[in-house]
N, C-alpha and C positions, 0 to 999 in steps of 0.2 A: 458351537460357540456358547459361552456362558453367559448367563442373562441376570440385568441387573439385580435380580433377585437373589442370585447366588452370591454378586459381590457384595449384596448388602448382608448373608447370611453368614458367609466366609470371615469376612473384617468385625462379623460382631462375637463369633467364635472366639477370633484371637484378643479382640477388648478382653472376654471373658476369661480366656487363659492369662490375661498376662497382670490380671484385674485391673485395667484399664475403667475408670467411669465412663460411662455415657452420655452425654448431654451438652450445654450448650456449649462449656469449655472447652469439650473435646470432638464436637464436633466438623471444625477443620483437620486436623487428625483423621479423623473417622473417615471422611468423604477422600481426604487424599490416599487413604490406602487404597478404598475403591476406585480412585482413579490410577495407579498404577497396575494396581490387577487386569483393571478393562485393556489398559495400554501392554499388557502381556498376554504372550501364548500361555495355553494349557501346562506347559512343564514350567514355561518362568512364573506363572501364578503359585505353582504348589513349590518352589523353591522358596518363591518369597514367605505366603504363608509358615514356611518351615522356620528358616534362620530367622524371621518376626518373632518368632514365640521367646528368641533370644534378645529382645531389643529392650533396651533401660531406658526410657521415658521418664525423666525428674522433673518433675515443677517445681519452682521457686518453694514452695512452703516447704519442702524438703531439706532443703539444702542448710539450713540448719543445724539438723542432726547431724548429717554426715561430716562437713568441718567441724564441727567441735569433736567430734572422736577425735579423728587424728590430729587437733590441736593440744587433746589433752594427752596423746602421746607425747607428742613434741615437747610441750611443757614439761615433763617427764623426765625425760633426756637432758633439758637444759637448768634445772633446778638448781642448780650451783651459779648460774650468772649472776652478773651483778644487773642489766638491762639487756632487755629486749624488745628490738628492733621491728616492728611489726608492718609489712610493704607488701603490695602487690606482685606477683611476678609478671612484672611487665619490660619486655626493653626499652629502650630507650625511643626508640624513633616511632614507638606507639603511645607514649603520654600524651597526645593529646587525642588518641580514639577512645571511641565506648568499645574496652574491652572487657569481658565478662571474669573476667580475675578484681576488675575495680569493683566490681558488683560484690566478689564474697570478701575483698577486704572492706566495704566498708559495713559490710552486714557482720564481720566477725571485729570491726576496729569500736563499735559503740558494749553495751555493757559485755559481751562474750570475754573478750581481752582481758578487762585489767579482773576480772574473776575467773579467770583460768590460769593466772599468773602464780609461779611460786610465790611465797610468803618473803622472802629477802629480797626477791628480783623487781626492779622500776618496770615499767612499762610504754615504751616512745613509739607512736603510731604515724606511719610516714607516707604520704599518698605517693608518694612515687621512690624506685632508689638512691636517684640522686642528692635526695636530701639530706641521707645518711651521711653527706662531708660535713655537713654543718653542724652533725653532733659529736665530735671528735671521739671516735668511738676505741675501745681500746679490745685486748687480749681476753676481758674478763667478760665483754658483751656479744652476742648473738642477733644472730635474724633471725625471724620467721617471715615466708614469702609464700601469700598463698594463690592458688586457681584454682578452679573446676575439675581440669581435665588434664592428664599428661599423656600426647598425645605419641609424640615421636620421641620426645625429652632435647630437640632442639631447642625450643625456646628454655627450656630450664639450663642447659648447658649456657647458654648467653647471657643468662641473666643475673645467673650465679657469677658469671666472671666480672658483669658491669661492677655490681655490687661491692665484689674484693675490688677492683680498682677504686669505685666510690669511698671504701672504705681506709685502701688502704695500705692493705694487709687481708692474709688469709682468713678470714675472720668467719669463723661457723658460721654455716647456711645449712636452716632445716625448711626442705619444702615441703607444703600440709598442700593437698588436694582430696576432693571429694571422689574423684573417679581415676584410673590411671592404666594403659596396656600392659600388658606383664610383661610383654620383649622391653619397651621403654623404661619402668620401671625398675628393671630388674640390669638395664643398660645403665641405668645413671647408679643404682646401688653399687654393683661392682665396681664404677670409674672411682668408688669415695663418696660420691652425692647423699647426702641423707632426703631419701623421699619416702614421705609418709602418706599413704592414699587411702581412703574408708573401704574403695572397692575397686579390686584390678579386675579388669578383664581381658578377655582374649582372643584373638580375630573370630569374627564372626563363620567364617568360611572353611578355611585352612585350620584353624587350631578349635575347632568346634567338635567337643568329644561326645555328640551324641551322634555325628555323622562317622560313617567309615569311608573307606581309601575312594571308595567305585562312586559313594555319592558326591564327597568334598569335589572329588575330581567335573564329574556333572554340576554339580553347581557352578564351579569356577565358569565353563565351560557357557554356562543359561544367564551367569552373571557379567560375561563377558560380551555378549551377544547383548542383551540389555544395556549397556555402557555404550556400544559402539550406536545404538539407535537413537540414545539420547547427545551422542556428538560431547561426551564427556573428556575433558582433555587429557593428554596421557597422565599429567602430573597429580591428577582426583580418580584416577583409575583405580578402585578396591577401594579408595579413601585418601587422604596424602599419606604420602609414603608406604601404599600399599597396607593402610594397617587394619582396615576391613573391620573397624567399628560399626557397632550397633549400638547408638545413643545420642540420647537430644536430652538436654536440660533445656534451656529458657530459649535455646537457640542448638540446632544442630552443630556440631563442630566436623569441619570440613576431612577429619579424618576417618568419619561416617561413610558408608557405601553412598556416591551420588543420586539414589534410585531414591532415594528420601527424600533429598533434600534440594536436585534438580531440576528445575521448570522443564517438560517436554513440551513440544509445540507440536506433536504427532496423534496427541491424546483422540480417540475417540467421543472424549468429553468436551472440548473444545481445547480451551486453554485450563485445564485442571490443574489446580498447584498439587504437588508430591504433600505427604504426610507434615512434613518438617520443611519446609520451602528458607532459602536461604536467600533474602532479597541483597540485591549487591548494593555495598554501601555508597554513598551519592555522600563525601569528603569526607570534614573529620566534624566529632563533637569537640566544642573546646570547652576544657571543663574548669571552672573558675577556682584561683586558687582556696584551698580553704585551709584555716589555721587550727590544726590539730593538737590538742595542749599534750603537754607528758601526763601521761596515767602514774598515776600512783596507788 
């Protein structure tokens, strides 16, 4: 049996591979990896340790850089508008949660926007889709909708449709995201979608090219068994919809392996939160309207 000395040797290995800081920020982090290790056998320790060296860990100060790339592709694309529509991708029946898409529209809707704007094109920043009826929008304006993460391209596909019905009419839709899966991505490219994302990736497990046929297959297999111990429900099995992500920005997204970001009550540690712990939300935020002027 491995001893606490290995988990603290192990998880400080992989900080260092993946250059991870160490200290007080990252110290829940730090202690939950070691708490999923201790909660694993010998093969699901060195699985995990493995497919970890492939995990994207973002903090907010990041996330910066990465939306303005692909906003200033976007802008690129849409340079011949007359305005553009700048909204969260959000549906409808989540305007009033703390969704982390509000978070990088309004980090990308104060000075980012109206200075990555073409030179002809106005600039109308809109906290939610809906609001786009009220700007009678025409043929010669666009949107830009942005989030974190595309996950499965569900919520893109909906939100792109609310939109044209808010709007109207077909009206270009460019979605900017910082992170995006490659099947997802590359699903909404082909339907027509324009998705623009800083960094795709791609299942941790199954489409991971530095594993072959005989280990992906053993992983599945050590990953499977882990799932079933923490009482994972079928629907977060590999991630939702099976998409076997590796990543946490400000918050883990649920399309993440549950081994991150699911509270075990089995722990040898008592009740250890996982690395990325995902507390379940207790209602909704209601978030006060605020009046956004048109950029110019």
């Amino acid at each position: 049996m491995a001893t606490s000395l290995e988990f603290l040797e192990s998880v400080g290995d992989l900080f260092r591979h993946n250059q991870w800081s160490t200290g007080k920020d990252t110290q829940q982090a730090f202690n939950g990896f070691c708490n999923i290790l201790m909660d694993a056998t010998a093969k699901q320790r060195e699985m995990l340790l493995d497919i970890s060296k492939d995990f994207q860990w973002v903090p907010s100060t990041h996330f910066h850089q990465a939306i303005r790339r692909s906003l200033e592709t976007a802008m690129t694309r849409l340079a011949s508008k007359e305005r553009i529509f700048l909204m969260p991708l959000l549906r409808q029946e989540h305007y009033l949660q703390c969704k982390s898409c509000k978070f990088i529209f309004y980090l990308v809707a104060g000075p980012m926007f109206p200075e990555l704007l073409p030179e002809t094109a106005a600039g109308v920043a809109l906290d939610t889709p809906l609001n786009i009826t009220s700007q009678s929008p025409n043929i010669n304006d666009a949107v830009i909708a942005v989030d974190d993460f595309i996950g499965t391209g569900s919520t893109c596909d909906d939100v792109v449709e609310e939109i044209r019905a808010f709007a109207g009419f077909p009206i270009q839709v460019e979605v900017c995201a910082m992170f995006g899966m490659e099947l997802a991505v590359l699903s909404l490219q082909r339907s027509g979608q324009a998705v623009i994302v800083d960094k795709i990736l791609r299942k941790g497990i199954s489409e991971n090219q530095r594993l072959n046929r005989k280990l992906i297959a053993t992983y599945t297999i050590l990953m499977t068994e882990i799932e079933s111990r923490l009482k994972v429900p079928n629907k977060y099995r590999f991630g939702s919809q099976k998409s076997e992500a590796l990543l946490s920005l400000d918050r883990a997204p649920n399309n993440t392996f549950p081994v991150y970001w699911r509270q075990s009550h089995t722990r040898f540690s008592g009740a250890g939160s996982p690395p990325f712990y995902r507390p379940r939300r207790v209602g909704n935020t209601l978030l006060v309207p605020a009046k956004i002027p048109r950029l110019t």
